[in-house]
N, CA and C of each residue as an Amber inpcrd file, in Angstrom:
protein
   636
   0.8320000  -1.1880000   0.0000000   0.0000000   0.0000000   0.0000000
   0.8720000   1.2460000   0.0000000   0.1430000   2.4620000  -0.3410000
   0.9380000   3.5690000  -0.4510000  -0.0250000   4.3250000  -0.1040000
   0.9280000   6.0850000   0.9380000   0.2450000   6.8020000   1.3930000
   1.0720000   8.1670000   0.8540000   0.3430000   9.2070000   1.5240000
   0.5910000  10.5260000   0.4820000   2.1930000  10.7330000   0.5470000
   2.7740000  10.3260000   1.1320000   4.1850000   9.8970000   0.9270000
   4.8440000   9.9800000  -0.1270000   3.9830000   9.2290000  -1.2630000
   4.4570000   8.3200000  -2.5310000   3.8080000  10.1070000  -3.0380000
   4.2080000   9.7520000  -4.3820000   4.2070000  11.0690000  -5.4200000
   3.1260000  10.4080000  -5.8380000   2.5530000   9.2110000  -6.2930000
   1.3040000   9.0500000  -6.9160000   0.0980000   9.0550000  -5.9490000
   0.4470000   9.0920000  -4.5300000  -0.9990000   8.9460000  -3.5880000
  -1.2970000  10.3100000  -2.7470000  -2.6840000  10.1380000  -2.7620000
  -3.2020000  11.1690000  -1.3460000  -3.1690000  10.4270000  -0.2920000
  -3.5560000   9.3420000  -0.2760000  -4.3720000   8.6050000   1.0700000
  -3.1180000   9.2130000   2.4340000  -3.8630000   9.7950000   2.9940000
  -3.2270000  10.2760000   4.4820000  -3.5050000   8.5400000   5.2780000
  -2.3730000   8.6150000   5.9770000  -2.4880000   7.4390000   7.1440000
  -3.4950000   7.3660000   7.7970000  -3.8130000   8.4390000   8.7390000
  -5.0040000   8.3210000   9.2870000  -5.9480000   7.4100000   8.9950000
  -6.5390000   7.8960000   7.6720000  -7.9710000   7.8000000   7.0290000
  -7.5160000   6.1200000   6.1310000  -6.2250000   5.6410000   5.8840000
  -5.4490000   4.2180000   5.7110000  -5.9850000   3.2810000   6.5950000
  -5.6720000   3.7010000   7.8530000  -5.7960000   2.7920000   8.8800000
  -7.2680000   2.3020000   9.6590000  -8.2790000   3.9550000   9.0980000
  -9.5260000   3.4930000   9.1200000 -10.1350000   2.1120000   7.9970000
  -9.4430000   3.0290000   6.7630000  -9.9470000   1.7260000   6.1670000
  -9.1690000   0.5680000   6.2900000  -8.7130000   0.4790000   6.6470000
  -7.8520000  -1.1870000   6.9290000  -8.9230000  -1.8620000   7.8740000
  -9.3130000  -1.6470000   9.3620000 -10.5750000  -1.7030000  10.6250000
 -11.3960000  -2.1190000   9.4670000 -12.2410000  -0.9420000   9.1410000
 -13.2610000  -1.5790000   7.9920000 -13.7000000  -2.4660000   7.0420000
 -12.0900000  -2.6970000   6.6580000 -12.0490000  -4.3610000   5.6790000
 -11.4300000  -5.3280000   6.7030000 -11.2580000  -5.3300000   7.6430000
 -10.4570000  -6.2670000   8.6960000  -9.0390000  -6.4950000   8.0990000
  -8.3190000  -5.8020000   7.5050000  -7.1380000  -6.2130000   7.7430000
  -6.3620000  -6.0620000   9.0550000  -5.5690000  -6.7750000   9.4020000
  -4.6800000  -6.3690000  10.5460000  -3.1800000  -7.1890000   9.9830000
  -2.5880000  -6.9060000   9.3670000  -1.7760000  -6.8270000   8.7300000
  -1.3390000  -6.5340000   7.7080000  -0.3780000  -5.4340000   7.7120000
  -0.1680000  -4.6160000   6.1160000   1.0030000  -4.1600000   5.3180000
   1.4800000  -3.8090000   4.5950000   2.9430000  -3.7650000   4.6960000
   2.5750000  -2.4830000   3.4920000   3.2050000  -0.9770000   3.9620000
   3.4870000   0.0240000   3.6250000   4.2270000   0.0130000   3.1580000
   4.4890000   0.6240000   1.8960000   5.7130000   0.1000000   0.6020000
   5.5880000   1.5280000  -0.3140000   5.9980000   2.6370000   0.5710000
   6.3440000   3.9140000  -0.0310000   7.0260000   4.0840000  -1.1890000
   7.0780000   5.2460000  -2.2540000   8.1350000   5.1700000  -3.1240000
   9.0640000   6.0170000  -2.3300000  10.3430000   5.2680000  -1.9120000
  11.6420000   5.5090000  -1.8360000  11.9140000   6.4000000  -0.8110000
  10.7970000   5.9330000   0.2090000  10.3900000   6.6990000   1.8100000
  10.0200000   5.4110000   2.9710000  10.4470000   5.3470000   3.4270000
   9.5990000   4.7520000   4.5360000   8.9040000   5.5420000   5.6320000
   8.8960000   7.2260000   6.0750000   7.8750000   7.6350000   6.5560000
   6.6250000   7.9400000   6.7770000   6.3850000   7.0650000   5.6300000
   4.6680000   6.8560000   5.7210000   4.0850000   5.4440000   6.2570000
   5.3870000   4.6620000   6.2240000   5.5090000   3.4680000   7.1690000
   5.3970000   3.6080000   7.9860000   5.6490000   4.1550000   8.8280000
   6.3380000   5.0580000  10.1190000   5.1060000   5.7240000  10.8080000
   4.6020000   6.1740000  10.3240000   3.1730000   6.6900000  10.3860000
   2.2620000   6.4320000  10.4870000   2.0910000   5.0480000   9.8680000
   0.7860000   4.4800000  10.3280000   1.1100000   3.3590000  11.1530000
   2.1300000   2.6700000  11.0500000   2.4630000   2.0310000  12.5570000
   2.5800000   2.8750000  13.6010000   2.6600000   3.7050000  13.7460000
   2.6300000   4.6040000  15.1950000   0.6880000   4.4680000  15.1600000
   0.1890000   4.9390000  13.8520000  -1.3950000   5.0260000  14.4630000
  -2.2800000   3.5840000  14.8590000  -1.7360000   2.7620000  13.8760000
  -2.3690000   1.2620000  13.5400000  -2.5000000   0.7280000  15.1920000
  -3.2470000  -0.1260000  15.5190000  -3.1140000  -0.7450000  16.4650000
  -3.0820000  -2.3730000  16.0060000  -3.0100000  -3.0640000  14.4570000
  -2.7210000  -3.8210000  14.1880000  -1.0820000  -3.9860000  13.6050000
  -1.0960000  -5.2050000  12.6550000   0.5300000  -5.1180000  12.5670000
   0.6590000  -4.4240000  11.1420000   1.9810000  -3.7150000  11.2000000
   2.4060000  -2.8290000   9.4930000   3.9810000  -3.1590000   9.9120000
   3.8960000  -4.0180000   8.4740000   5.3690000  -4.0790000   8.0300000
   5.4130000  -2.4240000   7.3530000   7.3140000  -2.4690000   7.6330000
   7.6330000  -1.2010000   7.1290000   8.5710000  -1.3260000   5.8640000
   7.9010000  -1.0380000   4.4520000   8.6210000  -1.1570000   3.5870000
   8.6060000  -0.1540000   2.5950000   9.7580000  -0.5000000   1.4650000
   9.5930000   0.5340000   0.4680000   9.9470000   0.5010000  -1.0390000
   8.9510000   1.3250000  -1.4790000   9.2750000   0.4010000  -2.8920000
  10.6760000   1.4340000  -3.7320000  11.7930000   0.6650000  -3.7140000
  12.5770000   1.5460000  -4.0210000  13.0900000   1.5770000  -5.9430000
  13.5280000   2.7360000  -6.2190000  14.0030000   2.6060000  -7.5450000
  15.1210000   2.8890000  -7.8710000  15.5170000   1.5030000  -8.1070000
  17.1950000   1.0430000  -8.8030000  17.4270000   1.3890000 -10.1230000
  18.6110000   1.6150000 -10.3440000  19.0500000   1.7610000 -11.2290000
  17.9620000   1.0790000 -12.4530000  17.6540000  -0.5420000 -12.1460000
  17.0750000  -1.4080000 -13.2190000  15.6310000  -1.3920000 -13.0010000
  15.5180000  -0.7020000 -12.0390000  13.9670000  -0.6130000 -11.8490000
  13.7330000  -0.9630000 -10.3090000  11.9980000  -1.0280000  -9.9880000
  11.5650000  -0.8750000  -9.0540000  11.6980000  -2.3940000  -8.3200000
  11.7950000  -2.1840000  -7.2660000  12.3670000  -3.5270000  -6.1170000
  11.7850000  -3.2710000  -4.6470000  10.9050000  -3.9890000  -4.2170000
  10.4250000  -3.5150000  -2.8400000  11.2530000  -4.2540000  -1.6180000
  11.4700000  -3.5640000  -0.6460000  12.0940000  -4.1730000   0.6820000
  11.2520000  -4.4190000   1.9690000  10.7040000  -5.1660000   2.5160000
   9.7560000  -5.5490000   3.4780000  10.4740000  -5.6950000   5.0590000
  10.4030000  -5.3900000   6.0530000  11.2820000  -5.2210000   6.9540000
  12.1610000  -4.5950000   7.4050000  12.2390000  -3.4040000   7.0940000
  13.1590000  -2.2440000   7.1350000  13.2740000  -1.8360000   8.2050000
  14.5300000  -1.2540000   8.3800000  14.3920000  -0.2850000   9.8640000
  14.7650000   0.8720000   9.5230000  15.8430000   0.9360000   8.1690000
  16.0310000   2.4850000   7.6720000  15.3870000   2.1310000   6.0080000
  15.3780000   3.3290000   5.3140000  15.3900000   3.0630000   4.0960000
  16.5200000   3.1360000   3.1870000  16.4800000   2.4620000   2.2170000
  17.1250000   2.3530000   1.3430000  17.0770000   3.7920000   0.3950000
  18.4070000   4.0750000  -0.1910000  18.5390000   5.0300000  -1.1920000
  18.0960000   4.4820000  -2.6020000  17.6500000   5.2580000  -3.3390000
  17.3020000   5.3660000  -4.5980000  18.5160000   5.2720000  -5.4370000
  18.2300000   4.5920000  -6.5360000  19.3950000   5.0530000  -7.7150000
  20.4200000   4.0800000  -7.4560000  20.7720000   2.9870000  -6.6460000
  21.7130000   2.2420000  -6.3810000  21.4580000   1.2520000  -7.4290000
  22.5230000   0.3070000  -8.0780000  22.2040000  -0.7740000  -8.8500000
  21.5870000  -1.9810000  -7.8510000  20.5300000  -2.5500000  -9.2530000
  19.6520000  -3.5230000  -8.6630000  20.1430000  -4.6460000  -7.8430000
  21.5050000  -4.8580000  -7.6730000  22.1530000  -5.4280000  -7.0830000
  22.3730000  -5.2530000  -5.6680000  22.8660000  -3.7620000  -5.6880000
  23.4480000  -3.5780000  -4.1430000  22.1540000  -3.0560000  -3.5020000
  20.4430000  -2.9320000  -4.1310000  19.5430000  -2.5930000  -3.2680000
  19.2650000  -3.4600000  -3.1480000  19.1590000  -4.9110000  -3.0040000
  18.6130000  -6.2050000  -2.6780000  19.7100000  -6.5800000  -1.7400000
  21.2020000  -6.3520000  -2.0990000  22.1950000  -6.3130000  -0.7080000
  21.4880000  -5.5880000   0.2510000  21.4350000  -4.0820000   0.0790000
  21.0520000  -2.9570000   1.4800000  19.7450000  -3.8040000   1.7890000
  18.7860000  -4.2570000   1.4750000  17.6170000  -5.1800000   2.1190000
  18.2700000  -5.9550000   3.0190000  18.6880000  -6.9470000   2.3460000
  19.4010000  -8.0800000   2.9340000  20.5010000  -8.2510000   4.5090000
  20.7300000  -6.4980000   3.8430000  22.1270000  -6.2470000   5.6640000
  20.9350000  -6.1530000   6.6110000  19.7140000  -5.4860000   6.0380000
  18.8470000  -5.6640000   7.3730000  18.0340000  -6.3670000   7.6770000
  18.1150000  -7.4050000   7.4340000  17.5180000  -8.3730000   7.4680000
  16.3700000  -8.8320000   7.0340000  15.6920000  -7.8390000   6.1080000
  14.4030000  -7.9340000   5.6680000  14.3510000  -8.7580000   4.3910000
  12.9750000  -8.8710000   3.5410000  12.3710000  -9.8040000   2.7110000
  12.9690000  -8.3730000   1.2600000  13.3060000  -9.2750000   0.0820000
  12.8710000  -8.8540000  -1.1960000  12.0670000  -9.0380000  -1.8350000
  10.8560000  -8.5200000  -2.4420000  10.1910000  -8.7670000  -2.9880000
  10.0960000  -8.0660000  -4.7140000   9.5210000  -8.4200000  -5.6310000
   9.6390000  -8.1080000  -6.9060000   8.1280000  -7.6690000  -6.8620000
   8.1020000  -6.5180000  -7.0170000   6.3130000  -5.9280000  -7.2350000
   6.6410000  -5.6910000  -9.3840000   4.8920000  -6.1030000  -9.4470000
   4.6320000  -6.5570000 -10.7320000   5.5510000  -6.7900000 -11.9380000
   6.2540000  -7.4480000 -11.8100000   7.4640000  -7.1790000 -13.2500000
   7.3000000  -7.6080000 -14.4950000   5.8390000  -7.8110000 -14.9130000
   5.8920000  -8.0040000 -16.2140000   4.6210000  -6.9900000 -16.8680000
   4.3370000  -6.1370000 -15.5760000   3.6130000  -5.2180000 -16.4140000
   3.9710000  -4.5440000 -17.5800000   2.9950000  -4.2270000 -18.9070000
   3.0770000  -3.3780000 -20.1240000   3.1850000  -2.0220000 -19.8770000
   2.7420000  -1.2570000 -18.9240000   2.3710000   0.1360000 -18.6420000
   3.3900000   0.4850000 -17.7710000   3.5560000   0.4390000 -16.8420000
   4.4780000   1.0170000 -15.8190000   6.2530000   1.1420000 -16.3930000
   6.1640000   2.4320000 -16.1460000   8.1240000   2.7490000 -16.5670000
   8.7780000   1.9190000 -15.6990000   8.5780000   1.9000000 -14.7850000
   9.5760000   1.3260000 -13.3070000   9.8700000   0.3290000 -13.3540000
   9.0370000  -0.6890000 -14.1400000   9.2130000  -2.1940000 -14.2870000
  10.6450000  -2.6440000 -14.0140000  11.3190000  -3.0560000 -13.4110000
  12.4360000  -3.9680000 -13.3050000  12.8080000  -4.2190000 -14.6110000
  13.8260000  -4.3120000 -15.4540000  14.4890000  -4.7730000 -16.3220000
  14.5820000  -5.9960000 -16.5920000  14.6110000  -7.2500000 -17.5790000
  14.7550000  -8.4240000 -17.6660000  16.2910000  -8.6360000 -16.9790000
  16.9300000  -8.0520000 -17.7700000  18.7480000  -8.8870000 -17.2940000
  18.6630000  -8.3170000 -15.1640000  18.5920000  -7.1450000 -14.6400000
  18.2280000  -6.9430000 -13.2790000  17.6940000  -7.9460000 -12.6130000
  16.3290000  -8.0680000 -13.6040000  15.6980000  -9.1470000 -12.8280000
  16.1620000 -10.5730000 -12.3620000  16.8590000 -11.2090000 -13.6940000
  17.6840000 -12.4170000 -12.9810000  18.8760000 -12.1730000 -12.4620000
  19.3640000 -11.0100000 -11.9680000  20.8060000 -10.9050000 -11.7910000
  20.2770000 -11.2940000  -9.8750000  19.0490000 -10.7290000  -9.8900000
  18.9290000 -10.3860000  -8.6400000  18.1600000 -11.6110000  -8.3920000
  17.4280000 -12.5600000  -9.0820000  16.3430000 -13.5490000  -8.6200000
  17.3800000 -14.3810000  -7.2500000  18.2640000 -14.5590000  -7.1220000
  18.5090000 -15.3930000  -5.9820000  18.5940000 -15.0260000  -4.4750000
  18.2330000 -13.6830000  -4.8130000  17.8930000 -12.7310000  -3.5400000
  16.4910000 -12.5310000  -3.0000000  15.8730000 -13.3260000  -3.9660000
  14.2720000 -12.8740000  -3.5800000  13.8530000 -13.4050000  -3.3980000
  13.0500000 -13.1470000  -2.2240000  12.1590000 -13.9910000  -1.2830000
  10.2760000 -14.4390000  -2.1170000  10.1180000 -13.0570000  -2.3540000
   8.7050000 -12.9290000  -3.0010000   8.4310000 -12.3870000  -4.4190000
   7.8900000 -12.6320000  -4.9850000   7.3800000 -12.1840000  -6.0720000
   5.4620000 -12.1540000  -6.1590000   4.9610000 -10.7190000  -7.0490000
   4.0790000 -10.5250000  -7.0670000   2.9800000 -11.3840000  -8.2480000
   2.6710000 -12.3510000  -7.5750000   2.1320000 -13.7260000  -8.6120000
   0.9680000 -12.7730000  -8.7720000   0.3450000 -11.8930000  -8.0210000
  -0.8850000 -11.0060000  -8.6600000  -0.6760000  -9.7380000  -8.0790000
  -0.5950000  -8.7680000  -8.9470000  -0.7740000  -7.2820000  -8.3800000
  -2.5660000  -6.9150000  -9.5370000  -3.1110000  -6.3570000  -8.4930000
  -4.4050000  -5.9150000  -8.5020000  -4.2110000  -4.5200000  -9.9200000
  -3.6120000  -3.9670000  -9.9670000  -3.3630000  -2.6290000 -11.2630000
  -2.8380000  -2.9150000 -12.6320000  -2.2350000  -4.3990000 -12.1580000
  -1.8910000  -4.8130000 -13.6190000  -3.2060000  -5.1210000 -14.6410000
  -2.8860000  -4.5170000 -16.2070000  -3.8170000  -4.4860000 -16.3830000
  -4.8800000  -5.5750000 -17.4610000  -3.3900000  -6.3870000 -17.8500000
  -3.3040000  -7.3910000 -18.4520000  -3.0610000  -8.8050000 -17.3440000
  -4.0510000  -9.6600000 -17.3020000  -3.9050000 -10.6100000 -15.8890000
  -2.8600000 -11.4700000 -16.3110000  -2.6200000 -11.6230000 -17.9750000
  -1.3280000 -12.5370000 -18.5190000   0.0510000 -12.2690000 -17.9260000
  -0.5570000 -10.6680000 -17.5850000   1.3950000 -10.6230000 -17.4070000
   1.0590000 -11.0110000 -15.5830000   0.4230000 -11.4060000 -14.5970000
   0.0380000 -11.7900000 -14.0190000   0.4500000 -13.2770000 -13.8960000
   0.2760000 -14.1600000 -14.7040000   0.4450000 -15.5610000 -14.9730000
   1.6710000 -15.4430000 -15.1290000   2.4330000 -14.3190000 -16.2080000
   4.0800000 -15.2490000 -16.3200000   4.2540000 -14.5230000 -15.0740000
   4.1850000 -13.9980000 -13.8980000   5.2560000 -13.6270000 -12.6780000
   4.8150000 -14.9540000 -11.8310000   3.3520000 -15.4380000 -12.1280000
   3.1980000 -16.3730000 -10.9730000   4.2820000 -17.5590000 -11.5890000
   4.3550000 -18.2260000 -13.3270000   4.8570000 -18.5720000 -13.7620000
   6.5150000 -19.0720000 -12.9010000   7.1040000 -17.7460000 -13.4370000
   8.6190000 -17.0180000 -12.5850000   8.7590000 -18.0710000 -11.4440000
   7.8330000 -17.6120000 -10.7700000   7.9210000 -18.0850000  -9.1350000
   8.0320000 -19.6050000  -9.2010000   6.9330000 -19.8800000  -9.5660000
   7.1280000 -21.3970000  -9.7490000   8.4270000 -22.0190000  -9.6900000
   8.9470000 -21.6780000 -11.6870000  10.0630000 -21.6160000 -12.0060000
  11.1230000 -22.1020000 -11.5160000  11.3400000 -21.4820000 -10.5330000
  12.1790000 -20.9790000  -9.5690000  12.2530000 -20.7360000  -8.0980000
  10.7470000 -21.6260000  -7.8860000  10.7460000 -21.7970000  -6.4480000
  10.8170000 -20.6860000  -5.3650000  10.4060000 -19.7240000  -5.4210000
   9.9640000 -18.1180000  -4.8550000   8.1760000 -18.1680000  -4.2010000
   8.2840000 -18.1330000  -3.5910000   7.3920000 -17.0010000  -2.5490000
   6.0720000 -16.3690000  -3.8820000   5.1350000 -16.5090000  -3.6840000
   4.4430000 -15.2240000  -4.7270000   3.5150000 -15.1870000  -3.2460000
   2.7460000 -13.6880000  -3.9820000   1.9550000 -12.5640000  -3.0810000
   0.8410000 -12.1180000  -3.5750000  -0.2360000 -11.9220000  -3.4620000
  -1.5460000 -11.1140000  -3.9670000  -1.8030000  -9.3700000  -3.5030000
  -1.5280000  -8.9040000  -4.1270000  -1.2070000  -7.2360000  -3.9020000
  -2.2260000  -6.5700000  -4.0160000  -2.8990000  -5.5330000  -3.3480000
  -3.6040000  -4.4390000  -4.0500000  -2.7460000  -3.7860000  -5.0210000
  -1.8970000  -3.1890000  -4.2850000  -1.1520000  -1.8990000  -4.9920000
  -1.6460000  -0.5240000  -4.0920000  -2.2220000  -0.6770000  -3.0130000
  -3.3100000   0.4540000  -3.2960000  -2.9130000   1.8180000  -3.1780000
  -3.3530000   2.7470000  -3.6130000  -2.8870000   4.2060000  -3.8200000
  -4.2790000   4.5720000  -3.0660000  -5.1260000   4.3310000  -3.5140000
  -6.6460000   4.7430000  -3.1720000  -7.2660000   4.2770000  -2.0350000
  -8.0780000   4.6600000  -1.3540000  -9.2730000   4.1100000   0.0380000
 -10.1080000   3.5000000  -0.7830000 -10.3970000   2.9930000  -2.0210000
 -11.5760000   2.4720000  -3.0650000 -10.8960000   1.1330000  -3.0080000
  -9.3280000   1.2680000  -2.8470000  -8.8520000  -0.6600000  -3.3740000
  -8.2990000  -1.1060000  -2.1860000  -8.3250000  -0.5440000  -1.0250000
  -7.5230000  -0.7280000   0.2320000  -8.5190000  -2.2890000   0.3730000
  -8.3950000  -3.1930000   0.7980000  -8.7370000  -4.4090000   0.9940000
  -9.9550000  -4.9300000   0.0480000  -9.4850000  -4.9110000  -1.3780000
 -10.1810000  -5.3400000  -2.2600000  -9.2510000  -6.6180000  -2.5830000
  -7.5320000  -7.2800000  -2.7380000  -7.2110000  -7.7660000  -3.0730000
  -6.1020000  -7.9600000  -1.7240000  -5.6960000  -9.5830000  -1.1010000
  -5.1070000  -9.7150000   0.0050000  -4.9860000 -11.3540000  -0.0420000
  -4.0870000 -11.7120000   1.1940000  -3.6440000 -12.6510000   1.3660000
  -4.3330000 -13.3960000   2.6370000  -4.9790000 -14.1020000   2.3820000
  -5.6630000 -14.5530000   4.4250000  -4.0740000 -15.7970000   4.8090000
  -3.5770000 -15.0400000   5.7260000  -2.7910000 -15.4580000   6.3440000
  -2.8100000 -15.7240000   7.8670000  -1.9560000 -17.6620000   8.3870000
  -2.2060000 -17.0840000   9.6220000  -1.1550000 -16.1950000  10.4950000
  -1.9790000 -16.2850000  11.6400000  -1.1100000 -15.4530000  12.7370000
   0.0400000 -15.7470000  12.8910000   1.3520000 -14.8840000  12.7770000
   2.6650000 -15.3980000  13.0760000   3.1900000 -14.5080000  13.6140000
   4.6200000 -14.4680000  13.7930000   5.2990000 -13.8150000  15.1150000
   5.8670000 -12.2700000  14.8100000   5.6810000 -11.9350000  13.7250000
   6.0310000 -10.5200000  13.2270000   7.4800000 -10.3910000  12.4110000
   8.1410000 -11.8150000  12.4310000   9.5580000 -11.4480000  11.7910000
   9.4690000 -12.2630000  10.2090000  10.4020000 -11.5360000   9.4260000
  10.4960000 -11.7610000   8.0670000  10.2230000 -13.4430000   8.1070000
  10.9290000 -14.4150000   8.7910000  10.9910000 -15.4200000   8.5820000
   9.4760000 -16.3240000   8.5310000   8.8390000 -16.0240000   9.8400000
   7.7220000 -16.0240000  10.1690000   7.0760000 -15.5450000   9.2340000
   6.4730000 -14.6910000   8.3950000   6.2670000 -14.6420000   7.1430000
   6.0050000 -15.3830000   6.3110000   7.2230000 -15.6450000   5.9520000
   7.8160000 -16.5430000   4.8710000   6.9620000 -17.6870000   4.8090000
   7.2650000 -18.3280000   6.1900000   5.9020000 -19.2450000   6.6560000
   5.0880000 -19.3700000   6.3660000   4.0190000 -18.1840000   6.9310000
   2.7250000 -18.0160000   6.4250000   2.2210000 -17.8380000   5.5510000
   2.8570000 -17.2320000   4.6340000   2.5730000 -16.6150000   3.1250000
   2.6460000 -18.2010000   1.9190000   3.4920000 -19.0290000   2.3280000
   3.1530000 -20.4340000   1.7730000   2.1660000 -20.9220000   1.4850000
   1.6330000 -21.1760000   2.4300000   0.0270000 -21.7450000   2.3890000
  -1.1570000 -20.9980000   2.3860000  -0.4620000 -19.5180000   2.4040000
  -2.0450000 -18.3080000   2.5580000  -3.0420000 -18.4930000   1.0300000
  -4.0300000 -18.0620000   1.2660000  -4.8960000 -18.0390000   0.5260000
  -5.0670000 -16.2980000   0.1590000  -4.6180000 -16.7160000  -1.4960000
  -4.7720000 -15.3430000  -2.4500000  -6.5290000 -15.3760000  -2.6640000
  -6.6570000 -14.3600000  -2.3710000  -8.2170000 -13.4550000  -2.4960000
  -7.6290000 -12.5830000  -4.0450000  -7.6910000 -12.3160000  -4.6740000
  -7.3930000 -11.3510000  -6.2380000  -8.7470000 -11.3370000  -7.0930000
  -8.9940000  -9.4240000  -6.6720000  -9.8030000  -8.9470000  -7.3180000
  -9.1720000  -7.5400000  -8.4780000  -8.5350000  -8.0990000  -9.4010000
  -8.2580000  -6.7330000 -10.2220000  -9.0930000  -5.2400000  -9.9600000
  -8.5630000  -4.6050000 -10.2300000  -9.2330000  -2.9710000 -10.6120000
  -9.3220000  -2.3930000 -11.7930000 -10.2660000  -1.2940000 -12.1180000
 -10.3820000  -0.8290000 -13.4070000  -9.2290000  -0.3660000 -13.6340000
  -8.7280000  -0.2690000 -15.0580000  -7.3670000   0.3170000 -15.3490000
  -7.3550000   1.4100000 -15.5570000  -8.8470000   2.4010000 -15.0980000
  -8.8160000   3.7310000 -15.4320000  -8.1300000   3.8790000 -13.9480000
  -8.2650000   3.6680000 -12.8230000  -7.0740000   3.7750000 -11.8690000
  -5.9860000   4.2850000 -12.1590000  -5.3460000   3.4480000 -13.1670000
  -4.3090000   4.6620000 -12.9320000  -4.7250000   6.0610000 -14.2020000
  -5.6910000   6.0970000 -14.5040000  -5.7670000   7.8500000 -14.4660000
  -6.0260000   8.7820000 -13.3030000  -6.5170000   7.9810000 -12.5550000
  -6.3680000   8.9210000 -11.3520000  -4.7360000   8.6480000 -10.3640000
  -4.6190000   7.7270000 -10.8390000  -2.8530000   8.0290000 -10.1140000
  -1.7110000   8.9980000 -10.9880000  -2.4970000   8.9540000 -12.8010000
  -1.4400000  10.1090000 -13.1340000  -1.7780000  11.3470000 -12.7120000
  -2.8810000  11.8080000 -12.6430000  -3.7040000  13.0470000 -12.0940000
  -3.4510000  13.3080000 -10.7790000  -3.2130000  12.6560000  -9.7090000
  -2.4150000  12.8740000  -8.3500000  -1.3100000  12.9000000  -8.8100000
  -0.2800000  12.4130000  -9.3200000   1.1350000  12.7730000  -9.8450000
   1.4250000  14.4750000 -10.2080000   0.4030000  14.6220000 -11.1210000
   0.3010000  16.4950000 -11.5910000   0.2550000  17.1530000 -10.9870000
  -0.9680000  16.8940000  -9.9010000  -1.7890000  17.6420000  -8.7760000
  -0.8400000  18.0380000  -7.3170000   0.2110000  17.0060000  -7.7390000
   0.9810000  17.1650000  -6.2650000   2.4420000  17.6600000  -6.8930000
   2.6750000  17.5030000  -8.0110000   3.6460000  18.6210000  -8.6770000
   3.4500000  19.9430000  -9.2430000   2.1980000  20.1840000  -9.4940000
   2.0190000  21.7750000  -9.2050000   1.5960000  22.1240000  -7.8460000
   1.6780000  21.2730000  -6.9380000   1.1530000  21.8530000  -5.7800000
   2.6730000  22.5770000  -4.8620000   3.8960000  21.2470000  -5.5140000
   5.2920000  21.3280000  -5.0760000   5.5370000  22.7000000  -6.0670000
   5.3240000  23.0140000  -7.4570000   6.0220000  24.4070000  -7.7350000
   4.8070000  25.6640000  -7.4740000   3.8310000  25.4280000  -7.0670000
   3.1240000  26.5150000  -6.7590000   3.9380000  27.5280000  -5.3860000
C-alpha cells in the first residue's frame, strides 16, 4: 500500500488505517516510493501489525524491501539494493514485473541478476492491467521456487482491501512470514485500469502543488 508519501498517492495514514478496521485487515505492509515515513506513520497510528517497507528505484527498476528499519537510497544498482535489504535483514520482494504500462518495471537482465535474492514475487498485483502478465510472474515463481503474493497496490481508500492474502497469525519477523505466506490463501480482485488515471492526475496535482 501507499500513502501521500508516494508522489502518486493522497491517502493520508489516518484515514489508511480506518480503512484497513473496515475491511479487517490487521496486517499490512506500507511500501512507499523511496520513503519509509509513511511506514512510520501508520504504525505509530495502527493498532494492528504494518510491516515497514519501500518500494525503491534502482538503477534497473523498481524492487520492494519488506522489513526495514532504515530506508534504502534510490538510484543504487539492482544489485546492491537487494544487498542494502538483505544487511537488514528484511524480505525482497519483486512488485509486478511483467507489467506493459508502468516505466519502473524492473528490467529483464536486473531481474535475474537479482532472482537469488528474492524472497517474493508478485504472482498477482491488482493494477496490472493485463492478468497474462500476471500468470508469467506467478509462472517465474514457480520456475524458480519463490514465494508469490496477492497485492492491491493500493494508492486509493476504493482498493484498500479489495485484493489480500488470508494469512495465519505469526510472530512478526520476516521469517515467520515466509511461513505463512506459503500456504495463505490469495483473495485477487483486479481494478479498473482507469485507476491509474487517477494516479497520473495525483502525480500532476501534487507537482504543481510542489512548484506553486
Amino acid at each position: 500500500m501507499h500513502t501521500r508519501f508516494s508522489p502518486d498517492s493522497l491517502m493520508k495514514p489516518e484515514k489508511l488505517v480506518s480503512r484497513c478496521m473496515e475491511t479487517s485487515l490487521d496486517c499490512v505492509a506500507i511500501t512507499d516510493h523511496n520513503t519509509i515515513a509513511g511506514a512510520l506513520e501508520v504504525q505509530r497510528l495502527a493498532s494492528f501489525r504494518v510491516i515497514i517497507g519501500e518500494e525503491i528505484k534502482s538503477q534497473g527498476g523498481e524492487i520492494i524491501g519488506l522489513f526495514l528499519q532504515e530506508a534504502v537510497p534510490r538510484g543504487l544498482s539492482s544489485l546492491e539494493t537487494v544487498q542494502r535489504i538483505k544487511e537488514q535483514g528484511g524480505l525482497v520482494s519483486v512488485p509486478h514485473p511483467f507489467d506493459h504500462f508502468r516505466r519502473s518495471v524492473i528490467d529483464r537482465q536486473s531481474l535475474y541478476e537479482i532472482l537469488p535474492y528474492v524472497d517474493i514475487i508478485e504472482g498477482f498485483n491488482a493494477r496490472n492491467t493485463f492478468q497474462r502478465d500476471n500468470r508469467k510472474a506467478e509462472e517465474l515463481a514457480i520456475e524458480h521456487n519463490i514465494l508469490t503474493s496477492a497485492v492491491g497496490d493500493s494508492h486509493t481508500l476504493v482498493e484498500v482491501g479489495r485484493t489480500y492474502v488470508e494469512i495465519a497469525d505469526f510472530d512478526g519477523t520476516p521469517e515467520g512470514l515466509r511461513q505463512v505466506l506459503a500456504p495463505g490463501i490469495q483473495v485477487c480482485r483486479p481494478i479498473t485500469p482507469l485507476i491509474h488515471v487517477l494516479t497520473t492526475l495525483t502525480k500532476v496535482r501534487k507537482r504543481l502543488w510542489q512548484n506553486g
